[in-house]
Each structure stands twice: as structure tokens, then as C-alpha cells.
N, CA, C and O of each residue as an XYZ file, in Angstrom:
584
protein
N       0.597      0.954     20.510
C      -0.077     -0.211     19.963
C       0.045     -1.375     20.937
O       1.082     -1.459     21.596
N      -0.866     -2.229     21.080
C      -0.649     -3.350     21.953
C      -1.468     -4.408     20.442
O      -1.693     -4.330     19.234
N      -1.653     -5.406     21.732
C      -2.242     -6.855     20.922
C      -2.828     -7.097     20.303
O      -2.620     -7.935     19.425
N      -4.411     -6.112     20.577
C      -5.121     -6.022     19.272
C      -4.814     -5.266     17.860
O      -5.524     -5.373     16.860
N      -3.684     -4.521     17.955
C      -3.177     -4.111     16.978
C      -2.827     -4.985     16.018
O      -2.922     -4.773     14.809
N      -2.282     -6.311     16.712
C      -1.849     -7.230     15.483
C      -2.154     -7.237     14.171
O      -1.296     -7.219     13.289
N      -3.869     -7.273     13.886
C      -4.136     -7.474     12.754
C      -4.510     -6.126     12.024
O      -5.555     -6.034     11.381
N      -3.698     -5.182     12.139
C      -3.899     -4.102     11.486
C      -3.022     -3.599     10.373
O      -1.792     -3.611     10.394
N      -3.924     -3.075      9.222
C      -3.016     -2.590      8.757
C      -2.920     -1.290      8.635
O      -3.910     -0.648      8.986
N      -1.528     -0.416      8.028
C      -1.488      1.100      7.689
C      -1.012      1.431      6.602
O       0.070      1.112      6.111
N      -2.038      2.258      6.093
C      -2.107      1.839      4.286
C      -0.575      3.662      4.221
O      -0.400      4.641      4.947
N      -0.043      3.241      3.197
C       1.313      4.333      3.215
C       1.052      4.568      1.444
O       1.612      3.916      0.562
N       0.038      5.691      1.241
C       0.830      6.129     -0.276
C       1.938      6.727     -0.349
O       2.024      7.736      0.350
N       2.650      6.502     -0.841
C       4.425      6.402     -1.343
C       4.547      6.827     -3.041
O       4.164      6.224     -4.044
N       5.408      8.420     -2.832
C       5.443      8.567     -4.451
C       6.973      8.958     -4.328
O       7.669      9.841     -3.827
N       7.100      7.792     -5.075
C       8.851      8.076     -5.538
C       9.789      8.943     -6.255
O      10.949      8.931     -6.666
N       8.610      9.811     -6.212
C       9.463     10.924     -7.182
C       8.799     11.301     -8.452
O       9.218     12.063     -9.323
N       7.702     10.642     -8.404
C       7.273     10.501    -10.024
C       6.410      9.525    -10.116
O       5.856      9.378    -11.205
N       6.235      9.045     -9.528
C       5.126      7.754     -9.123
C       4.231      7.218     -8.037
O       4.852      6.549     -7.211
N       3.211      7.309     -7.863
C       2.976      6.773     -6.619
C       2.516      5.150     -6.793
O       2.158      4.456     -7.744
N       2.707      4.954     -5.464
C       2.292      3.201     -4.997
C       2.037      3.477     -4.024
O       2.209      4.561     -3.467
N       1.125      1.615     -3.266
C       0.538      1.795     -1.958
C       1.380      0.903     -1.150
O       1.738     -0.097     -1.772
N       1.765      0.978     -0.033
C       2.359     -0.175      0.731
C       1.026     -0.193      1.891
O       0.510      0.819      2.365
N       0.688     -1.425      2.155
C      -0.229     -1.621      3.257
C       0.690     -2.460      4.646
O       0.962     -3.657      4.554
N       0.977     -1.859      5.538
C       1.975     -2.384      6.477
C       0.991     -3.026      7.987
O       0.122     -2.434      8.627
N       1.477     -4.238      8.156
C       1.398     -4.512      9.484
C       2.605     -4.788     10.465
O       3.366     -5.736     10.662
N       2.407     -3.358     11.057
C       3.869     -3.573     11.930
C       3.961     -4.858     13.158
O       4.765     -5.760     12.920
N       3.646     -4.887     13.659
C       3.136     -6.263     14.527
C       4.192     -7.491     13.832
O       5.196     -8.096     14.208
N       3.357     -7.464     12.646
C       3.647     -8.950     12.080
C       5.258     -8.709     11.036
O       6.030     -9.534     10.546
N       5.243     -7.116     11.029
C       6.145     -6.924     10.256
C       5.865     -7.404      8.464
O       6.868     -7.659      7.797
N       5.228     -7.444      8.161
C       4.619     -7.665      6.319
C       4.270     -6.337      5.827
O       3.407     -5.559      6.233
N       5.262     -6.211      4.701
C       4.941     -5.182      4.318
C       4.077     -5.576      2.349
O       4.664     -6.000      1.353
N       2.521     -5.186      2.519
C       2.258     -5.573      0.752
C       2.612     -4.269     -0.012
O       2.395     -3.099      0.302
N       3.227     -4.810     -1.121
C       3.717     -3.681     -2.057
C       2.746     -4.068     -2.940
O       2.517     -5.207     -3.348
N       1.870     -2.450     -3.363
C       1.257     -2.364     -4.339
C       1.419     -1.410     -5.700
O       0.926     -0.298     -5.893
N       2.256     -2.191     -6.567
C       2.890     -0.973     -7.812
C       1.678     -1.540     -8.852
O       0.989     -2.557     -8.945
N       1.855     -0.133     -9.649
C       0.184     -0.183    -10.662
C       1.540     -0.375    -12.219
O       1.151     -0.879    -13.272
N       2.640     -0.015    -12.100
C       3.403     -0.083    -13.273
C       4.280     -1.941    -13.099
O       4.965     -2.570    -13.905
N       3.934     -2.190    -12.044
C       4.476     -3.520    -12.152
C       5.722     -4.255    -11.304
O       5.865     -5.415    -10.918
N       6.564     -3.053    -11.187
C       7.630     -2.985    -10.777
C       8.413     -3.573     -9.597
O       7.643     -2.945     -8.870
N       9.066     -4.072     -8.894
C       9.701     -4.786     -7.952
C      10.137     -3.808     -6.690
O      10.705     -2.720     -6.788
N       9.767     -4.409     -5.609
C      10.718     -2.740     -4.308
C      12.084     -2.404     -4.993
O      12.657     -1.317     -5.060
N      12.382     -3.393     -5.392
C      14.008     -3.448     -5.229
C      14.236     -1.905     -6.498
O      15.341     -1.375     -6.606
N      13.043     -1.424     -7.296
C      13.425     -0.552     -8.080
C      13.416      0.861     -7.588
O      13.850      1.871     -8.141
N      12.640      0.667     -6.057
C      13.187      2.033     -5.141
C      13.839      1.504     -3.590
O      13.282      0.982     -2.624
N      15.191      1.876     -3.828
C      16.210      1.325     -2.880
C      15.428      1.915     -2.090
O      14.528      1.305     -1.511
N      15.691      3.480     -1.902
C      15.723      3.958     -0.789
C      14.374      4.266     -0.008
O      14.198      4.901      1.031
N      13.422      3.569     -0.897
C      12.108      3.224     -0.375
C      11.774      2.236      0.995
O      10.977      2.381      1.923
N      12.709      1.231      0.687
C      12.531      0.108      1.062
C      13.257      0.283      2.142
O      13.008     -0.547      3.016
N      14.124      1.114      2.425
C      15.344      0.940      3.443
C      14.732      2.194      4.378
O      15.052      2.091      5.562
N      14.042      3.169      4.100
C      13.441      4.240      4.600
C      12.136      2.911      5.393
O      12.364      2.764      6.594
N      10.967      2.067      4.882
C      10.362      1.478      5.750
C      11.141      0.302      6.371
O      10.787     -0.325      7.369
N      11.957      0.147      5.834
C      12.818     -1.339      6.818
C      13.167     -0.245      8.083
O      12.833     -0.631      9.203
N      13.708      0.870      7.996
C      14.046      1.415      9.368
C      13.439      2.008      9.989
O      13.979      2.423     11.015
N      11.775      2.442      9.697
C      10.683      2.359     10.226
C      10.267      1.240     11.528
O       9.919      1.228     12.709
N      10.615      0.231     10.240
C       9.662     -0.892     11.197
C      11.096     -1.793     12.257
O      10.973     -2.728     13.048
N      12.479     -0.958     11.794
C      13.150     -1.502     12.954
C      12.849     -0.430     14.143
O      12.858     -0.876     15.291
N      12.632      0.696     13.981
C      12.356      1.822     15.265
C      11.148      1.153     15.957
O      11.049      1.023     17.177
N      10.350      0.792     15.156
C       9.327      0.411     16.143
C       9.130     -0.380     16.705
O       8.284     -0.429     17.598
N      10.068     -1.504     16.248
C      10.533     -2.682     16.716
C      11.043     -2.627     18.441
O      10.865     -3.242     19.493
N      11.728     -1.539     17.941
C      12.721     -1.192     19.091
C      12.119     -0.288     20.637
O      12.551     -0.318     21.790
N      10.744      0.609     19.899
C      10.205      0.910     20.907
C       9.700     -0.018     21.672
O       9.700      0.095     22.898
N       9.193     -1.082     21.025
C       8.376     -2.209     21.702
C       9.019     -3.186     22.533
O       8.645     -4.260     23.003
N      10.386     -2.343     22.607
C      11.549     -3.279     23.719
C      11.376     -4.404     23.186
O      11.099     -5.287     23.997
N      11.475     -4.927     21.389
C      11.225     -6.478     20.808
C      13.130     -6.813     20.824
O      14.049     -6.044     20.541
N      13.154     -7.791     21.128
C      14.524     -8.291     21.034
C      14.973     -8.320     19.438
O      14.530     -9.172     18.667
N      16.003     -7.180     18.995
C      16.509     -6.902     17.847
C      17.866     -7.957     17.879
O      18.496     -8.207     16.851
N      18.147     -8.423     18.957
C      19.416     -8.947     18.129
C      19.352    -10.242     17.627
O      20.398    -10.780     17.264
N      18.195    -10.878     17.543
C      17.919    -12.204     16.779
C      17.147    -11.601     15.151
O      17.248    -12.135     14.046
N      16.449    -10.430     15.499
C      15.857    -10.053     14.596
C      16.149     -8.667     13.616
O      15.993     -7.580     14.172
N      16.505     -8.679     12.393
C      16.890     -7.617     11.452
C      16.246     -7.105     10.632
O      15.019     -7.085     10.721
N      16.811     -6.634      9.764
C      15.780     -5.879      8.696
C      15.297     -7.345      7.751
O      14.191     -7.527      7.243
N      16.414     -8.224      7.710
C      16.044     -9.504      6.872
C      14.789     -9.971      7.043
O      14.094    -10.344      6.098
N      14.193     -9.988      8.970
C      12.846    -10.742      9.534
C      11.600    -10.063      8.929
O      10.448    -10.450      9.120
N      12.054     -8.744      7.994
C      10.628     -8.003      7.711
C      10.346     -8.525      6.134
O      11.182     -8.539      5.231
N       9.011     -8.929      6.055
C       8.411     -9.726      5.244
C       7.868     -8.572      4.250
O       6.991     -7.794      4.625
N       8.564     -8.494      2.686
C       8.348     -7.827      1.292
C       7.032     -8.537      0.651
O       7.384     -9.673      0.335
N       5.600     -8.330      0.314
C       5.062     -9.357     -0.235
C       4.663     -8.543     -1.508
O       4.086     -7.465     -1.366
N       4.934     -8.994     -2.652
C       4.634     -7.946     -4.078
C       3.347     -8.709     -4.076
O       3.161     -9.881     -3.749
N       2.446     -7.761     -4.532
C       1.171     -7.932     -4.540
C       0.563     -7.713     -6.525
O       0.358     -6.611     -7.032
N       0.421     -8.925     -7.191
C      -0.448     -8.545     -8.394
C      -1.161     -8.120     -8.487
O      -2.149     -8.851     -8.551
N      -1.435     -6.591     -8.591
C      -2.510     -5.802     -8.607
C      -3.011     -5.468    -10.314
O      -2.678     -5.831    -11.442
N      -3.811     -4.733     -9.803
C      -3.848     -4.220    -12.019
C      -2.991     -3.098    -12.097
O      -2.775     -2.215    -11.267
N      -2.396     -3.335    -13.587
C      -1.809     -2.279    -13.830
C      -2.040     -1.391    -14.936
O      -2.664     -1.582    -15.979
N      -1.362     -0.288    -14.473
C      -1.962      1.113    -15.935
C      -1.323      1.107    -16.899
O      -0.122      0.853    -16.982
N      -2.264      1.468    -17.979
C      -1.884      1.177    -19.147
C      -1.408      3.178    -19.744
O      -1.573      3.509    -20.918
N      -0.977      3.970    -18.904
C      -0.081      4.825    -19.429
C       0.724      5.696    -17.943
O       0.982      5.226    -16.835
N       0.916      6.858    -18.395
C       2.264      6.924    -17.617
C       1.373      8.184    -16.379
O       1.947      9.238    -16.109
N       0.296      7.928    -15.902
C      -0.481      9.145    -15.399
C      -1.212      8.707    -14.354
O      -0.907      9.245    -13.289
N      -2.112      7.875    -14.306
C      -3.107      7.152    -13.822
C      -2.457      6.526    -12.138
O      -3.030      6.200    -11.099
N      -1.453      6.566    -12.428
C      -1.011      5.927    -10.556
C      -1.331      6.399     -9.772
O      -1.584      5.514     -8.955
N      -1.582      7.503     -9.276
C      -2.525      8.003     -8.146
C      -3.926      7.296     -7.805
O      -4.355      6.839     -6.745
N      -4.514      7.379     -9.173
C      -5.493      6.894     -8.985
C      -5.685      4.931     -8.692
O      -6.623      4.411     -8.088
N      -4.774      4.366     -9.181
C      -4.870      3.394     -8.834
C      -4.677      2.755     -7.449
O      -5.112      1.720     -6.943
N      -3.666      3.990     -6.907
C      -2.863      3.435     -5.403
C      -4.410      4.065     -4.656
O      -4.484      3.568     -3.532
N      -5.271      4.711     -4.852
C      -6.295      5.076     -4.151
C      -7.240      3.974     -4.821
O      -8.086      3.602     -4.007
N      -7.322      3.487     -5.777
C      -8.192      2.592     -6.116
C      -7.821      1.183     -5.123
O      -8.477      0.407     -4.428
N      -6.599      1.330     -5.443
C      -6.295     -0.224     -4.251
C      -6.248     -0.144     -2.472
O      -6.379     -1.217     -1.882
N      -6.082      0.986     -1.739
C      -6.430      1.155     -0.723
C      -8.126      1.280     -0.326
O      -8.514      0.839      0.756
N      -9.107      1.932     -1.322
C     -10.314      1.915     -1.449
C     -10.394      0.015     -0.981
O     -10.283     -0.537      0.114
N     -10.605     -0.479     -2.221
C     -10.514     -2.089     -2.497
C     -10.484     -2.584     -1.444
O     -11.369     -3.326     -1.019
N      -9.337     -2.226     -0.757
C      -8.758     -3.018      0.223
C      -9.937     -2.831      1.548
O     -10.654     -3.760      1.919
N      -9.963     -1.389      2.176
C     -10.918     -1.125      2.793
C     -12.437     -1.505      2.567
O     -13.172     -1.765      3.520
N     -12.812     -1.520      1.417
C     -14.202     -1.578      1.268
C     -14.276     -3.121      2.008
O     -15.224     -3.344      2.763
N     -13.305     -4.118      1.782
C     -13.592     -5.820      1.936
C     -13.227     -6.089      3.122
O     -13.279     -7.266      3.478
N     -12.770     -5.086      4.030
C     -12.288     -5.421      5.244
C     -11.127     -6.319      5.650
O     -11.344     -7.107      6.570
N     -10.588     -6.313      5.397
C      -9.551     -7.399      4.996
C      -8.488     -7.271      5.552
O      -7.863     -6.473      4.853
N      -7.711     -7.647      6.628
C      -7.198     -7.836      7.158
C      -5.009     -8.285      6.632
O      -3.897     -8.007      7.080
N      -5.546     -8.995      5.600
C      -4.401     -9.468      4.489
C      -4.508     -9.192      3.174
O      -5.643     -9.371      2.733
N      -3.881     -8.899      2.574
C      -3.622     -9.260      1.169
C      -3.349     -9.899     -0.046
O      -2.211     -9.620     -0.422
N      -3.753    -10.404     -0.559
C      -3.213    -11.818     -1.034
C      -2.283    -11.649     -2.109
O      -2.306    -10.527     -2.616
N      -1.537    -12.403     -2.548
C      -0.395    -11.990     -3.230
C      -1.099    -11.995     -4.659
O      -0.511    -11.166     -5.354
N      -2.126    -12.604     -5.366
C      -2.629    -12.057     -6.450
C      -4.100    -11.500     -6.385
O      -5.067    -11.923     -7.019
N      -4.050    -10.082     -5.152
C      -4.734     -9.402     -5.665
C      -6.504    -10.082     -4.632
O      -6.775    -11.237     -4.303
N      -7.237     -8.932     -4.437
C      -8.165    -10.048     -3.979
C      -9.282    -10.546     -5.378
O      -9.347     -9.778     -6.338
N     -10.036    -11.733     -5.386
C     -11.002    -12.508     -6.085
C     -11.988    -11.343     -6.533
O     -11.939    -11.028     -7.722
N     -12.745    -10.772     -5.828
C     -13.473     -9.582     -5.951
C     -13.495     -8.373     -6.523
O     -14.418     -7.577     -6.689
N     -11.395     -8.307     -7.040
C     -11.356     -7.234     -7.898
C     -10.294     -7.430     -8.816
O      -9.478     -6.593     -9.200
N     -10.421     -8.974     -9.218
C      -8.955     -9.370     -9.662
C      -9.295     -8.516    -11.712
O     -10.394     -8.320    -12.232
N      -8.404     -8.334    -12.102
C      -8.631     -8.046    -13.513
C      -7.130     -7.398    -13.687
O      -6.574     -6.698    -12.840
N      -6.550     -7.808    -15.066
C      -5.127     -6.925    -15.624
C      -4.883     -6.059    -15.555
O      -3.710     -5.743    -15.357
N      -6.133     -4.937    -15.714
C      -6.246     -3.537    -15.724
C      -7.491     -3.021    -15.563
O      -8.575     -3.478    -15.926
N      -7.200     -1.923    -14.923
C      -8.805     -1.194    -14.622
C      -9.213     -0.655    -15.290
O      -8.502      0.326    -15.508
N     -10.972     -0.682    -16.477
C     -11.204      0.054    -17.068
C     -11.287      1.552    -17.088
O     -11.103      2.151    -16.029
N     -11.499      2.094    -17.988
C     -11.512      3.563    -17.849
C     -12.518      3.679    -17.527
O     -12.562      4.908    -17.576
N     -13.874      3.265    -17.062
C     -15.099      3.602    -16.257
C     -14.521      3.083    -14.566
O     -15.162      3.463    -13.586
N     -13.395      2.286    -14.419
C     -13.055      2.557    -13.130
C     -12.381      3.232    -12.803
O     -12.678      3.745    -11.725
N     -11.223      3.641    -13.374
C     -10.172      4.724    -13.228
C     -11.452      6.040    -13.215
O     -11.380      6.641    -12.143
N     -12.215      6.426    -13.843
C     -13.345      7.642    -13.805
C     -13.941      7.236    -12.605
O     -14.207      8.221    -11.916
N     -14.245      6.209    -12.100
C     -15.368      6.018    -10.773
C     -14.310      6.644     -9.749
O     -14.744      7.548     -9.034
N     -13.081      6.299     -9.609
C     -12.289      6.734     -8.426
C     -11.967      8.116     -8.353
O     -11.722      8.796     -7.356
N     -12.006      8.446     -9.604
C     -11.783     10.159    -10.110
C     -12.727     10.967     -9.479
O     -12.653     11.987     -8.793
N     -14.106      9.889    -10.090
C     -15.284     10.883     -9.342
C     -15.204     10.940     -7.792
O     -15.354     11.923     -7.067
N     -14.942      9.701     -7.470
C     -14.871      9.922     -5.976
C     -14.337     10.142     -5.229
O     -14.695      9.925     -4.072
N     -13.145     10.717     -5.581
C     -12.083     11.870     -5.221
C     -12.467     13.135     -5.109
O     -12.390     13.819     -4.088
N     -13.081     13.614     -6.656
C     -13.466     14.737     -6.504
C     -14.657     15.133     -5.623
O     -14.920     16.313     -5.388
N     -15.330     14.155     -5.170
C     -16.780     14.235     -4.448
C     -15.870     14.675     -2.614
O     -16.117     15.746     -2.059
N     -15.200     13.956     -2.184
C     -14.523     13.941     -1.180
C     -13.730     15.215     -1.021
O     -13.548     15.673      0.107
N     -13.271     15.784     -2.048
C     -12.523     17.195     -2.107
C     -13.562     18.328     -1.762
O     -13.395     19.173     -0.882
N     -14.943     18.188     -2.800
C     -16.165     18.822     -2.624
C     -16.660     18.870     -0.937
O     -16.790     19.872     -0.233
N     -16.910     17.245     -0.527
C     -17.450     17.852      0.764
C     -16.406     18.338      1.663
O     -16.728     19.086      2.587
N     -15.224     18.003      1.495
C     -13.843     18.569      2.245
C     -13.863     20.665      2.112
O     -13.156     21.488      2.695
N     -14.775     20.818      1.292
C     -14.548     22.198      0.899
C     -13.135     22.690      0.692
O     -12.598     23.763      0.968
N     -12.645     21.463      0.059
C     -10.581     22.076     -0.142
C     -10.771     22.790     -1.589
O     -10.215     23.864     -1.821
N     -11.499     22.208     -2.446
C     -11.251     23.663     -3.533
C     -11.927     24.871     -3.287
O     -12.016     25.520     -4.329
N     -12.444     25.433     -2.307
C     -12.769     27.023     -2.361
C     -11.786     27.446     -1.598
O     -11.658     28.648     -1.366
């Protein structure tokens, strides 16, 4: 990665065992947006957080960046208000609904509540079905179910 990398991000679905979420990372800048569809805080997967904090110190480190002013403390957590699901199933689809989102607007950042364009509490069940469908359409031309 060099300079123009800066403003990039790399979208990470992350399932904890039982859940998935999206983290959208810019290593550069070091910001990591956490996107949980149940609500939840990093701090409720330790070893989430400490698995990308030592990510983004390795890469830190490839980039010959001077680590000893800078720690895992300098890497920026931003919880992101996204919508959340209203039962215990649907997170897949949302962490693909919010990387979709994110991509479709081009967007460079995240804003901490969510962008204007798709702000709402929760996603209806004609959106949770739109992402469904378009999963399954993507599997179809992927030819992964035959």
C-alpha cells in the first residue's frame, strides 16, 4: 500500500461465534467502524478487538511506522449506529446490507450515525428480503449451488 491507499477502506465480515458484524478498516489512518446489527459495544468481543488491534500493529510495523510513540491506544474504535435486527437470525444479512450501503455511496468514511441515505432503526422485512434476493442472485450467477 502506499499514499493513495489512504482513503481506503477494507470491509472485514467478522462472526464471533454466533454472530456476524462488519468492521470497515482504514489501515493508513488506523479507524476502525464497527458495525453491530444487535447493538452491541467491541468491548463485548475482547478477542475481536485485540485480534484487529494486532493486525493493524503488524502493519504498522511493516510500513517501518515508528511504533514507539504509537500503540494499540493510537488505533481509532468508531461504533457506528446502524439499524438493528429485530430477532436473533438476520445478522448476516444486515452486515451484507451495510457493506452493500456503504459501497453503493462510495464513501470513503462512515459516519458515526449511520449514513442520511439509509438512516432508519431497523430494516424492513422488504429490505432484509431485497438483500436475500440479492445474495441469492450472486450465488446463481457464481454457479456455487450446482
Amino acid at each position: 500500500m502506499d499514499n493513495k491507499d489512504a482513503e481506503k477502506l477494507f470491509f472485514i465480515p467478522f462472526n464471533t461465534g454466533g454472530h456476524w458484524l462488519l468492521l470497515a478498516i482504514n489501515p493508513i489512518r488506523e479507524i476502525v467502524y464497527y458495525l453491530d446489527s444487535l447493538g452491541n459495544d467491541w468491548t463485548t468481543y475482547p478477542d475481536m478487538k485485540v485480534l484487529i488491534d494486532t493486525v493493524l500493529q503488524a502493519f504498522r510495523a511493516q510500513r517501518d511506522i515508528q511504533t514507539s510513540r504509537r500503540g494499540a491506544n493510537s488505533i481509532t474504535w468508531i461504533k457506528v449506529a446502524c439499524p438493528q435486527q429485530r430477532n436473533q437470525i438476520d445478522c448476516g444479512y444486515f452486515m451484507l446490507r451495510f457493506m452493500r450501503d456503504t459501497l453503493a455511496l462510495g464513501r470513503l468514511k462512515i459516519p458515526t450515525d449511520y449514513f442520511d441515505e439509509f438512516k432508519c432503526a431497523f430494516y424492513t422485512k422488504d429490505q432484509v428480503d431485497e438483500i436475500k434476493e440479492e445474495w441469492c442472485q450472486l450465488m446463481i450467477e457464481l454457479n456455487v449451488c450446482s
